[in-house]
C-alpha positions as CSV (number, residue, x, y, z in Angstrom):
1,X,0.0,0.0,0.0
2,X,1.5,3.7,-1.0
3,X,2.0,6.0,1.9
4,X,-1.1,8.4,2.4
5,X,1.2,11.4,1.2
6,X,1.9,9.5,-1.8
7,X,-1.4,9.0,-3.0
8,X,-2.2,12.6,-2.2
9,X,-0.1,13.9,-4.3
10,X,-0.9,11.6,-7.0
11,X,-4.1,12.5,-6.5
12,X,-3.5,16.2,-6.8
13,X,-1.5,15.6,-10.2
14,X,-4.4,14.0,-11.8
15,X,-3.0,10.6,-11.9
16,X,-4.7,7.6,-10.5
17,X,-2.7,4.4,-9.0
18,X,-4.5,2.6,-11.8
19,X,-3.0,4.4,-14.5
20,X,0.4,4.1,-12.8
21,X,0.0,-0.1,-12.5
22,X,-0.1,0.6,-8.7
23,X,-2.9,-0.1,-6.5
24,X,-4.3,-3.1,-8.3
25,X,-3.3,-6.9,-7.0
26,X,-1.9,-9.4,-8.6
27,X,-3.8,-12.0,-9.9
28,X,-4.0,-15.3,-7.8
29,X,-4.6,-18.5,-9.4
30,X,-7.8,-19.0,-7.3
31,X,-9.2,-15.8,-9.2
32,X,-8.4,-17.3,-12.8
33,X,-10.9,-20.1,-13.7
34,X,-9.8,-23.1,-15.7
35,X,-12.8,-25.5,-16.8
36,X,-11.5,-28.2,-19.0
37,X,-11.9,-28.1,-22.6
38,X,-11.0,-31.1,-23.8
39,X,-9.6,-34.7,-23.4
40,X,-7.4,-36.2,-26.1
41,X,-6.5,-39.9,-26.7
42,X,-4.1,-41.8,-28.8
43,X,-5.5,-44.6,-30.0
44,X,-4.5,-47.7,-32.3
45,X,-7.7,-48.1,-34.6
46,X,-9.7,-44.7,-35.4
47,X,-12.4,-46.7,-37.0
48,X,-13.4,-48.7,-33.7
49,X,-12.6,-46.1,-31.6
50,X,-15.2,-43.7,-33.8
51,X,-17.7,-46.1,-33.5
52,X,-17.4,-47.4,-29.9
53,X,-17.9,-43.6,-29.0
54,X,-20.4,-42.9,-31.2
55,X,-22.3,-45.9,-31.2
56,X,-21.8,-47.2,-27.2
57,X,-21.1,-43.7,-25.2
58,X,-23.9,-42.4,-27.8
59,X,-21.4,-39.2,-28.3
60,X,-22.4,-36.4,-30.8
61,X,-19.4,-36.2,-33.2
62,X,-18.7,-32.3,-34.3
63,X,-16.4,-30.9,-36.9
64,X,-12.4,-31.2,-36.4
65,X,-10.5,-29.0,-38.1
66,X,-7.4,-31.4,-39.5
67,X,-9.4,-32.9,-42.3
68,X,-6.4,-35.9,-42.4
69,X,-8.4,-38.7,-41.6
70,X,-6.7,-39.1,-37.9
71,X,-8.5,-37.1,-35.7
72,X,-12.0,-37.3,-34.8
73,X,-13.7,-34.9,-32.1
74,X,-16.8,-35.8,-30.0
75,X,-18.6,-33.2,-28.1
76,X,-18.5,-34.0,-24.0
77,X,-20.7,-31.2,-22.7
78,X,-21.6,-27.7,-23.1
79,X,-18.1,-26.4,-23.4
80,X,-15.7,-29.7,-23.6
81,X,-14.9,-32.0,-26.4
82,X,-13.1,-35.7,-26.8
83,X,-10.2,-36.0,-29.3
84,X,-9.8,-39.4,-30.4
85,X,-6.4,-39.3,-32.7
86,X,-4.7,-42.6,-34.5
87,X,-1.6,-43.4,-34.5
88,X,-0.8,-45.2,-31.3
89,X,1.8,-48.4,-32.1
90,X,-0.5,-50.6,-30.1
91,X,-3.6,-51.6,-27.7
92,X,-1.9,-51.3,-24.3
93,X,-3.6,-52.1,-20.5
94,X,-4.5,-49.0,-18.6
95,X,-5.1,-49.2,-14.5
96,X,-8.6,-48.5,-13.7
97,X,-7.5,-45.7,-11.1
98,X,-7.0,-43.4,-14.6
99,X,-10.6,-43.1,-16.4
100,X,-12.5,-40.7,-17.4
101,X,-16.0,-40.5,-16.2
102,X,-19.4,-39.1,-17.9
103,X,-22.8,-38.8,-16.3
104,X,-26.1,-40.6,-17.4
105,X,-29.4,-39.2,-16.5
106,X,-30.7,-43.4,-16.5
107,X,-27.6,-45.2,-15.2
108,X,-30.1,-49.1,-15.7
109,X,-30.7,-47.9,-19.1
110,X,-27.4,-47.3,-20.1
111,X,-26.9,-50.5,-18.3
112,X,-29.4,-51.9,-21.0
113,X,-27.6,-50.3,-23.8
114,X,-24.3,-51.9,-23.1
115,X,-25.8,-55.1,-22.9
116,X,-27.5,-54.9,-26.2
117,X,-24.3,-53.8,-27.7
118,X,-22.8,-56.9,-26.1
119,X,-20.0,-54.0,-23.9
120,X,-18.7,-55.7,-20.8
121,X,-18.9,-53.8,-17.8
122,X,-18.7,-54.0,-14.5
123,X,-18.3,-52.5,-10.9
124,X,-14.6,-51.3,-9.5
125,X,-13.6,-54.5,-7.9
126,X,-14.6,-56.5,-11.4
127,X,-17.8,-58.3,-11.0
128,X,-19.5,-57.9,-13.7
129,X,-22.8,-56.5,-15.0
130,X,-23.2,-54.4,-11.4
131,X,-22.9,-51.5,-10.2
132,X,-20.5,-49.6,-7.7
133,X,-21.9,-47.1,-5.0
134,X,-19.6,-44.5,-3.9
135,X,-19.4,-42.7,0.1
136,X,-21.8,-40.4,-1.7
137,X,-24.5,-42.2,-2.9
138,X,-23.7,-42.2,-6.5
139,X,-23.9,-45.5,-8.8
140,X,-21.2,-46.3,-11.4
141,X,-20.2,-48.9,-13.8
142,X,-16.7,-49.0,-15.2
143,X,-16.4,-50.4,-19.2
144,X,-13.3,-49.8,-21.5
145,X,-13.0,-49.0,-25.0
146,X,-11.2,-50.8,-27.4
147,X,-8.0,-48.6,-26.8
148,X,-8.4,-50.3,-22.9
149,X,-8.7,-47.3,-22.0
150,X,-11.2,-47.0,-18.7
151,X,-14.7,-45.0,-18.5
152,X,-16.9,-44.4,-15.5
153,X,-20.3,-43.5,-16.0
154,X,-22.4,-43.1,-13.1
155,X,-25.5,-41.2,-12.1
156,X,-24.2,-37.9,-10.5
157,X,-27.2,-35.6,-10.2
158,X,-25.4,-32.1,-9.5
């Protein structure tokens, strides 16, 4: 903070802490928001990857702007997306501890859905064709794509 004779003298000069940079705080990261925009995945097949997200997760895919055949880009919400790029060498295992997770209004229809597709899926511990209930309340199944790469999808309400 500037000394009060300072800042009546600036005062009387017509010049205002603002104009000077003075006065003002820095910026804090608290007071910057970050939302997440979008999650990208290398994956070994585009073609099953395209249609596992399309056809299982029932994804809307939007417009990319590489036009080479490699990418593909699925909205996720309002303001995030899922990149789906090829090129990885090979299908690798993933630990269940990394997954992304998405939110179903109907988590037993869903349920339905994968079993019509013929998607195996299962609570966090394995079994399969059940469903895991967090501290919280909330249901989830976990599935993986054909990348092995793990998905939640539960019923969050918030």
């Amino acid at each position: 903070m500037l000394p009060a004779l300072t800042r009546k003298l600036l005062a009387g000069s017509g010049l205002t802490l603002g104009a000077l940079g003075l006065g003002a705080a820095p910026a804090r990261a608290q007071d910057v928001p970050v939302a997440v925009n979008h999650t990208a995945l290398y994956v070994y097949d585009l073609r099953k990857s395209t249609a596992f997200y399309r056809d299982v997760m029932n994804l809307q895919e939007i417009p990319e702007p590489f036009k080479d055949g490699k990418h593909v880009w699925f909205r996720t919400g309002p303001h995030s997306q899922l990149h789906i790029i090829q090129g990885a060498a090979r299908v690798e295992e993933h630990d269940i501890n990394t997954h992304m997770a998405f939110r179903v209004k109907d988590l037993p229809a869903f349920m339905a859905h994968l079993d019509q597709t013929k998607v195996r899926y299962g609570a966090w511990k394995g079994e399969q064709r059940i469903t895991t209930v967090r501290p919280d309340g909330i249901k989830q199944v976990y599935l993986q794509d054909p990348d092995n790469f793990w998905l939640e999808v539960n019923d969050d309400k918030f």
